[in-house]
N, C-alpha and C positions, 0 to 999 in steps of 0.2 A: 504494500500500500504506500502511496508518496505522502509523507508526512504533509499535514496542513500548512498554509502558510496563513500570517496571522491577518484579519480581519475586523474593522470596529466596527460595534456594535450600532445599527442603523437598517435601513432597506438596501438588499442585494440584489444584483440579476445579473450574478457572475454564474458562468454554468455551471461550474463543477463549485461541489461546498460540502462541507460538513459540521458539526457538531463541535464545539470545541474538545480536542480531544480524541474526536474521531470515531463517539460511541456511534452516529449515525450517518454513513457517506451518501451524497445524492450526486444526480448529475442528468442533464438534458439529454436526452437520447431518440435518436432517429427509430421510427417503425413501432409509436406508441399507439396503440389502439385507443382513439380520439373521436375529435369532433366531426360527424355528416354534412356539416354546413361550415364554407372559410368563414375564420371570423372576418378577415379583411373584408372579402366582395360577398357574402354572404351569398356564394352559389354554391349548390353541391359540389362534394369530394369523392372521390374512388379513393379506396389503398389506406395506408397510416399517414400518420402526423407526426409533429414534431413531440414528444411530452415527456414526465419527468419520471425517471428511476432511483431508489433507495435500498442501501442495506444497512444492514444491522446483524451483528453474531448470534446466534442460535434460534430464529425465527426458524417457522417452519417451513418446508419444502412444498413449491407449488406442485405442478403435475407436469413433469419432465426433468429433466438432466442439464445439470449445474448447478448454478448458485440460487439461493431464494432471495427475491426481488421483488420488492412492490414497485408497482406502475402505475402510474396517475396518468391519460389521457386528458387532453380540452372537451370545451362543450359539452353539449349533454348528452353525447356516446362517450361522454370518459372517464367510466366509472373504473374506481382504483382495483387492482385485481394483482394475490400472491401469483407469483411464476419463477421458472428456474431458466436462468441463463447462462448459456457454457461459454460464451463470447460475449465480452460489453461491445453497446453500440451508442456509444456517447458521440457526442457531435464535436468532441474537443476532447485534446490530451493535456489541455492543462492541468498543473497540481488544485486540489479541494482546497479552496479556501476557507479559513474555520470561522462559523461566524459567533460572535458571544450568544451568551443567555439575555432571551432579550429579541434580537433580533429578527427580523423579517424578511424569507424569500420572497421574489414574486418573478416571474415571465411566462408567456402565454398560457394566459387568463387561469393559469398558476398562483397562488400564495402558503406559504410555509410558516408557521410560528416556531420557533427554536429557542428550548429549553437548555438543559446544561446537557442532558444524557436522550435529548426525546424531540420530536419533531410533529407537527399535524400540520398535514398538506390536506388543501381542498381548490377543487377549482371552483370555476363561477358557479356552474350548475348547483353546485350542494356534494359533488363526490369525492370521496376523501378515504385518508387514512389518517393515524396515527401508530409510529413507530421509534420503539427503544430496544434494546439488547433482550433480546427473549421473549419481545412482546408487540406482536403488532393487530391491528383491529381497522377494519375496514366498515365505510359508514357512506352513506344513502341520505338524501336532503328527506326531510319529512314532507311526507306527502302530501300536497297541494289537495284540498277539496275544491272542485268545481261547483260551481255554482250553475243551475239550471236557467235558461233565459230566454229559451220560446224559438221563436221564430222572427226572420226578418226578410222581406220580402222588397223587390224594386222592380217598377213600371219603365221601361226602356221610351223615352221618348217619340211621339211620330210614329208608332204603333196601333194607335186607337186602344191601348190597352189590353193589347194581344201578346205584347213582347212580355215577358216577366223572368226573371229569376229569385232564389229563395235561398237561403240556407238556415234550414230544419235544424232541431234538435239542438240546437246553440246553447255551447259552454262557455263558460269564463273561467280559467284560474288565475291568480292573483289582480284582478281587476273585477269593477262592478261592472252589472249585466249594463246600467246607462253604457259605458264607454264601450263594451264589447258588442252592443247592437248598434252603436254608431261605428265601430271599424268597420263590421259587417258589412252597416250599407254602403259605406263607402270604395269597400272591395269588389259589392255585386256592381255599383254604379260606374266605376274608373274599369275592371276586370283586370285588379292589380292591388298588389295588400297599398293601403296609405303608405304615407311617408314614416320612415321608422321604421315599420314593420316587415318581416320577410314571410313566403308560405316556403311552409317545411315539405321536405319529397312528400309524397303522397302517399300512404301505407295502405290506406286501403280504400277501391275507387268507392266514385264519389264523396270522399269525406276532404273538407277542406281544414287546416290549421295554420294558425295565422301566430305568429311569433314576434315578442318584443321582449329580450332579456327575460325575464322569469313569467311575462305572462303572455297566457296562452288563450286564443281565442278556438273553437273547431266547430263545426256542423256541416252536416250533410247538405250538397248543393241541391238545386232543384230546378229545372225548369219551365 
């Protein structure tokens, strides 16, 4: 292991780091199973991402051959997950720089709190871990209740009232149903989420989801 080199205690976004110490080493690594949507242009992605790896001595062994390794993905496909690695795939050979107690990682949409012997990584989503020498625990944002909100329907201009679209079965999570049946109409009316907002692939047809950071608008289209 390359000894730490030393680090003040502050926000980091150097790639390689550790623990002061070295009870917990991380580092950015290529071919994280990550975010479906760039954050940058917010289009779909094929393949992995860029996202962060961590070990720690005597955690347990994921399911395969090598080291055990937690992995944190971006976005909300990047839920943290044990795995064993026979080759790192860090994106840099720099030495780990050690950050104090105290301190805070953060790069793509990454954040790290760093104790003296312990670390808890979550990205934006809510997905996370928490890891030290012999003990690591992996964690899930608490689950969002939607909120139920009818229906929202729009008359297509110069139609005589023949043109219509609809989306049924309208949910909201983390927004009220007011703002979630005015994105709506304004997605059925433009045929394009507002400004702000991106639509996520489409999982299953006819269902529409509309996305703004943590909240989530969906219902089924209709015409």
């Amino acid at each position: 292991m390359i000894a730490p080199s030393a680090a003040s205690a502050s926000t980091s976004h150097i790639l390689n780091w550790s623990t002061d110490g070295a009870a917990v080493v991380c580092g950015v690594a290529e071919g994280v199973e990550g975010t479906v949507v760039d954050p940058g242009t917010r289009g779909p992605l094929d393949g992995l991402w860029r996202g962060l790896q961590c070990q720690a001595a005597g955690i347990p062994h994921g399911q395969g051959v090598g080291d055990p390794t937690v992995q944190l993905g971006q976005g909300r496909a990047g839920r943290a997950r044990l795995v064993d690695i026979s080759q790192d795939d860090l994106v840099s050979a720099a030495p780990y720089g050690a950050l104090a107690p105290g301190s805070v990682w953060a790069r793509y949409d990454i954040a790290c709190t760093v104790a003296g012997t312990s670390v808890r990584c979550a990205n934006r989503a809510g997905y996370g871990f928490t890891l030290s020498p012999a003990h690591v625990r992996i964690f899930s944002p608490a689950a969002a209740r939607p909120e139920h909100c009818g229906s929202v329907s729009y008359t297509y201009p110069h139609t005589n009232g023949n043109g219509r679209a609809a989306l049924n079965n309208l949910n909201a999570v983390g927004i009220a149903c007011s703002t979630a049946r005015s994105v709506a109409g304004r997605f059925l009316a433009a045929g394009k989420p507002p400004a702000g907002w991106h639509q996520a692939p489409d999982m299953s047809a006819g269902e529409v989801t509309l996305e703004r950071g943590a909240a989530r608008v969906t219902g089924d289209i209709a015409n």
